[in-house]
C-alpha positions in Angstrom: -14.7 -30.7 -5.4 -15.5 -27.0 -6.1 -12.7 -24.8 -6.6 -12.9 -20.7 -7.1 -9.7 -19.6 -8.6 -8.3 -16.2 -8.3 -5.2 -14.9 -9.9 -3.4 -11.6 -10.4 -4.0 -9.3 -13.9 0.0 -8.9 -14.9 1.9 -12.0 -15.0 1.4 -13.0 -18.9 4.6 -14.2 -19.0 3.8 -17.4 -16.6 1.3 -18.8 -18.8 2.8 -21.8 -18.7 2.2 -22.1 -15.3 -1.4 -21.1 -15.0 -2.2 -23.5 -18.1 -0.8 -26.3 -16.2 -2.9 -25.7 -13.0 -5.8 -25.4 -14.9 -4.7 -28.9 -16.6 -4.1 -30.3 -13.0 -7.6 -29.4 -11.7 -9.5 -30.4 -15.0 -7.4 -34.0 -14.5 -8.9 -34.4 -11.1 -12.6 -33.1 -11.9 -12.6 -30.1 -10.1 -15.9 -28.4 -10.3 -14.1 -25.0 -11.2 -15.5 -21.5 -10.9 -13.0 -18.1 -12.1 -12.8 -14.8 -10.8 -14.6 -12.9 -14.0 -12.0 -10.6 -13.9 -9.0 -13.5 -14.1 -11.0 -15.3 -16.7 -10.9 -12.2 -19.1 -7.4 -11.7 -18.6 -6.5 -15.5 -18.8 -8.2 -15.2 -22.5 -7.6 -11.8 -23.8 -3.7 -11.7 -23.0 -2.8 -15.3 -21.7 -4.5 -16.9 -24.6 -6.0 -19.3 -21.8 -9.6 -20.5 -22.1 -10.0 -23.3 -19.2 -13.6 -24.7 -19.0 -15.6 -23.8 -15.7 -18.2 -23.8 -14.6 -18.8 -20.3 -13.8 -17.7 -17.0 -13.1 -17.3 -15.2 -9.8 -18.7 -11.2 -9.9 -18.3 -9.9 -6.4 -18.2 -11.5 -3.1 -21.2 -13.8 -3.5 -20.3 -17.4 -4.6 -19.7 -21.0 -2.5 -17.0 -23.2 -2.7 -15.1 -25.9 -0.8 -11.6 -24.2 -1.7 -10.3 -20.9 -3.0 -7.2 -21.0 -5.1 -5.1 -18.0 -5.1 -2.5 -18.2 -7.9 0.1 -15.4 -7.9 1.7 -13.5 -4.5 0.8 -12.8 -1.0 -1.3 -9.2 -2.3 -3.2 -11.7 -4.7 -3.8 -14.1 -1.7 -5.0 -10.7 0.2 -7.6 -10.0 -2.8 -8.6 -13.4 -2.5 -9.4 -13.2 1.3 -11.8 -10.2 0.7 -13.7 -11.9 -1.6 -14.1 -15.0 0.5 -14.5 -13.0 3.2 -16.6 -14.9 6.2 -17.7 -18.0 4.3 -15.0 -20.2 5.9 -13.7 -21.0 2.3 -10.4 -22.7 3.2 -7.6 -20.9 1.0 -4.5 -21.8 -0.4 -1.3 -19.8 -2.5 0.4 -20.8 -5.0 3.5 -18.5 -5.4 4.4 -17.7 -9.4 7.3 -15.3 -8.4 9.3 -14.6 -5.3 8.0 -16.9 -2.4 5.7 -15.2 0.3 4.5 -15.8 3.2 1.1 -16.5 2.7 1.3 -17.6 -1.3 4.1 -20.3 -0.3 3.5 -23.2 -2.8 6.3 -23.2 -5.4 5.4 -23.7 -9.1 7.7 -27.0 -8.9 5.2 -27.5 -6.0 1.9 -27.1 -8.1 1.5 -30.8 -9.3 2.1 -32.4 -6.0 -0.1 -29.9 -4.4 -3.0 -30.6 -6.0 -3.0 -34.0 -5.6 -3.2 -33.9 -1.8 -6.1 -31.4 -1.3 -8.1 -33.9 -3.7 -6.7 -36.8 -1.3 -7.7 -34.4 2.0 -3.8 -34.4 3.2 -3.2 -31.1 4.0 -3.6 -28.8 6.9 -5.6 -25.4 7.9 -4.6 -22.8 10.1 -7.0 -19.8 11.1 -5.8 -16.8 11.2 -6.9 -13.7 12.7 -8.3 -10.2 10.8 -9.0 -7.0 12.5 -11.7 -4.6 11.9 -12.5 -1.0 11.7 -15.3 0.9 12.7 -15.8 4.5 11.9 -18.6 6.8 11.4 -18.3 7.1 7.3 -16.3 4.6 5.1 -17.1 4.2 1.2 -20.1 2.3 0.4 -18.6 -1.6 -0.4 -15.6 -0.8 1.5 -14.4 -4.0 3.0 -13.6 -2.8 6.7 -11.2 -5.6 7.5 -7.8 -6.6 6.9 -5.7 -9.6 7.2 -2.4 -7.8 7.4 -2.7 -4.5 8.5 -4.6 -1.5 9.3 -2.6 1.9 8.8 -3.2 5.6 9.1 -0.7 7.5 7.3 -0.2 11.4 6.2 -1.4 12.1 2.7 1.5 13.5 1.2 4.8 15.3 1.8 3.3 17.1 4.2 4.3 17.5 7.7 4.0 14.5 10.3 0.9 13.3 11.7 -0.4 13.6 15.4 -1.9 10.0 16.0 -3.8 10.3 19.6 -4.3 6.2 20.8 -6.1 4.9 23.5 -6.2 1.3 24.4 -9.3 -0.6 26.2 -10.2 3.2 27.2 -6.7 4.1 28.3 -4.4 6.8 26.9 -1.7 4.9 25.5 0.5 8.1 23.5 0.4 10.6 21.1 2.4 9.2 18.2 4.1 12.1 16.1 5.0 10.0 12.8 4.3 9.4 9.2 1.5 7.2 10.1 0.8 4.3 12.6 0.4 0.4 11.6 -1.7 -2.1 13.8 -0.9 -5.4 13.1 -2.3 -9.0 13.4 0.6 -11.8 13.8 0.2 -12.9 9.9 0.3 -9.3 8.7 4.1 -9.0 10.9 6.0 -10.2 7.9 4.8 -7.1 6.1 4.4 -4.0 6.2 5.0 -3.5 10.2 8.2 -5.6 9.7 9.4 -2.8 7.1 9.3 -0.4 9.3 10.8 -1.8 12.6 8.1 -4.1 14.1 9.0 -7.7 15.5 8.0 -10.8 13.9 5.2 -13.0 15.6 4.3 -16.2 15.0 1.0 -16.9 13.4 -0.6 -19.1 16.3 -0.4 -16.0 19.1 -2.9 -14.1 20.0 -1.5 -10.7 20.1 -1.2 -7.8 17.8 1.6 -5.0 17.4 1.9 -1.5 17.1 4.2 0.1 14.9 4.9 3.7 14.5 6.2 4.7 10.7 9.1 7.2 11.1 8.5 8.2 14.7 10.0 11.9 15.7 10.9 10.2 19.0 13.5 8.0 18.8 12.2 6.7 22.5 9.0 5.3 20.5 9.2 2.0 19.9 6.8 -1.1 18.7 4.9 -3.0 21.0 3.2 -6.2 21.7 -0.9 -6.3 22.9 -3.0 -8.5 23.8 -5.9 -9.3 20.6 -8.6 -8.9 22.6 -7.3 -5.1 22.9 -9.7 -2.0 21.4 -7.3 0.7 19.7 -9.2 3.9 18.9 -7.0 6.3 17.1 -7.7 10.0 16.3 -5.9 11.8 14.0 -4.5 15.5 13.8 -3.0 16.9 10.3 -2.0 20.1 9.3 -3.8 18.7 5.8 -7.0 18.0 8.1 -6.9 14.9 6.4 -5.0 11.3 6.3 -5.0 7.9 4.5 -6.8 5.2 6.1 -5.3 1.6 4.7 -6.5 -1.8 4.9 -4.2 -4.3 3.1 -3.1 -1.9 0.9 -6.9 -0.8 0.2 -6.8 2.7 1.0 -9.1 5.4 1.5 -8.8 9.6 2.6 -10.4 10.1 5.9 -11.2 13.4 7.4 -9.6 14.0 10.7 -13.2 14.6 12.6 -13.1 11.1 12.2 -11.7 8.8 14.6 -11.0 4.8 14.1 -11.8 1.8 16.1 -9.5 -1.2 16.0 -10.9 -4.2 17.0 -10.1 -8.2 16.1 -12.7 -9.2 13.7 -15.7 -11.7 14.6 -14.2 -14.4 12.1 -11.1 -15.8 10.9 -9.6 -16.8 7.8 -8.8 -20.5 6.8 -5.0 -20.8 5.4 -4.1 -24.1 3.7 -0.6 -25.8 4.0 0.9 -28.7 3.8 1.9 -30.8 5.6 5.9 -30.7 5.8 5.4 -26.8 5.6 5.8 -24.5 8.8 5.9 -21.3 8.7 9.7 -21.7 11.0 11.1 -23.0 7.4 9.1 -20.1 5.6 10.9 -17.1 7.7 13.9 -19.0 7.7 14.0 -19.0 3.9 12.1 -15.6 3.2 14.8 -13.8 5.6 17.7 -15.7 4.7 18.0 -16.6 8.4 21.5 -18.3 8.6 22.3 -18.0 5.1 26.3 -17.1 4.9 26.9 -14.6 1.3 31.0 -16.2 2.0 30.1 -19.8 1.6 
C-alpha cells in the first residue's frame, strides 16, 4: 500500500509519536511517500529520518491513502493537496481531539493495522467553491470548512449584499459572513452562533459574524443553493477566507458560492461516529459536580 504522509511543522515535542507511526507503517511495508516540507522538519528538529520512497512537492503525486498526522487545520492542509484525486484520508490527532483528526495516539497502533486489513470505513464529504473574477495565481478556490468574507481590520462593519439562486436574500451588516458545508459546522460557524449539522446532509449554513441586527440569525439551505455575495467597506476592501487560507479582495469584486464538483474521502473506523465525536468534543452530558 502507498501511503503520503502529511504532518504539521511545530509539534517537536511528540516525536515519540511520529517515530512510532513511521515504525508502524515500515512494519507493514507501506510504500511511503512525505510531504517535503514534513520530511525536513521531521529531520532538522525531530531528529526523525524514516525511509520513503519519495517526497511530495506540490499537489501532484498518487496514492492509495493520505495520512494526516497532527489536528483538524493539518487534516485541512492535507485535503488541498489531495485535492480531487479521490485519495481516501485519515487523522490522527497528536493534541486535543478534533473532529476531523479523531484517531487518538493510544489509537495509532490499532489503526494502522485495520487500513492494511481493509476494515475501515469512508465517508464523502462535501467542499464548496468560489468563483470570482481575480483570485491569486495557485490559489486553491475550495474549502472543506468554510468560506468567509470578513472586514480587514478594526474598521467599521461590512455591508454583505446576498442573493440566493438569483433571489435577494439580505444585506448583512456584520464583521463578516461564513458559508458553511455540514463538516465545516463544528468550526468556525459554530463559534460564532451557527447550528451543528450532521455530516451526511446535504445542506449548508449561513452565519453572520457579529451581526448589528440582533433579528439576524443563521440559517439552513439547501447544497444545491448558488450564494453570490457582494461586498461594501468603508476600506473598499475585505478578506476573502478559505479554511483559514485568506486573501484581500477588492470590493468591485463579487463572490460565487457554489458546492464543488467533487468530494473528499474521510476515513473512520468502524466503532467511530461522529454522534460519539460531538458528544465528547462538546462535553455533551458531561456533569463538572460529579
Amino acid at each position: 500500500m502507498k501511503i503520503a504522509v502529511f504532518g504539521n511543522l511545530f509539534q517537536a515535542e511528540k516525536s515519540n509519536q511520529v517515530r512510532r507511526l513511521f515504525e508502524e507503517l515500515a512494519r507493514y511495508g507501506a510504500e511511503i511517500l512525505i510531504c517535503e516540507d514534513f520530511f525536513r522538519f521531521l529531520n532538522a528538529v525531530m531528529d526523525i529520518h524514516p525511509r520513503h520512497a519519495g517526497l511530495i512537492s506540490g499537489r501532484r503525486f498518487d496514492a492509495d491513502m493520505a495520512l494526516s498526522i497532527g489536528g483538524d487545520g493539518t487534516f485541512l492542509k492535507t485535503a488541498e493537496r489531495v485535492g480531487d484525486k479521490n485519495i481516501p484520508i485519515i487523522g490522527i490527532n497528536t493534541g486535543r481531539l478534533g473532529f476531523l483528526a479523531d484517531i487518538s495516539e493510544e489509537e495509532m497502533e490499532a489503526v494502522i493495522d485495520e487500513i492494511f486489513k481493509g476494515q475501515y470505513q469512508v465517508e464523502k464529504r462535501s467542499l464548496l467553491q468560489v468563483e470570482t473574477d481575480s483570485l491569486p495565481s495557485g490559489f486553491w478556490p475550495y474549502a472543506l470548512n468554510e468560506v468567509a468574507v470578513l472586514k480587514r481590520d478594526t474598521s467599521s462593519m461590512i455591508s454583505i449584499h446576498t442573493d440566493m439562486d438569483g433571489a435577494f436574500l439580505n444585506t448583512y451588516q456584520a464583521d463578516g459572513l461564513v458559508v458553511a458545508t455540514p463538516t465545516g459546522s463544528t468550526a468556525y460557524s459554530l463559534s460564532v452562533g451557527g447550528p451543528v449539522l450532521l455530516p451526511q446532509t446535504s445542506n449548508l449554513v449561513i452565519t453572520p459574524v457579529a451581526p448589528h441586527s440582533l433579528n439576524v440569525r443563521p440559517l439552513v439551505v439547501n447544497d444545491h443553493s448558488e450564494i453570490r455575495l457582494k461586498v461594501d467597506s468603508r476600506s473598499h476592501n475585505f478578506l476573502l477566507s478559505l479554511d483559514g487560507r485568506s486573501v484581500m479582495m477588492n470590493v468591485s469584486q463579487s463572490l460565487t458560492i457554489r458546492k464543488a464538483p467533487y468530494m473528499v474521502q474521510v476515513v473512520k473506523r468502524h466503532n467511530h461516529s461522529f454522534i460519539d465525536t460531538l458528544r465528547n468534543k462538546l462535553m455533551w452530558g458531561a456533569d463538572k459536580r460529579e
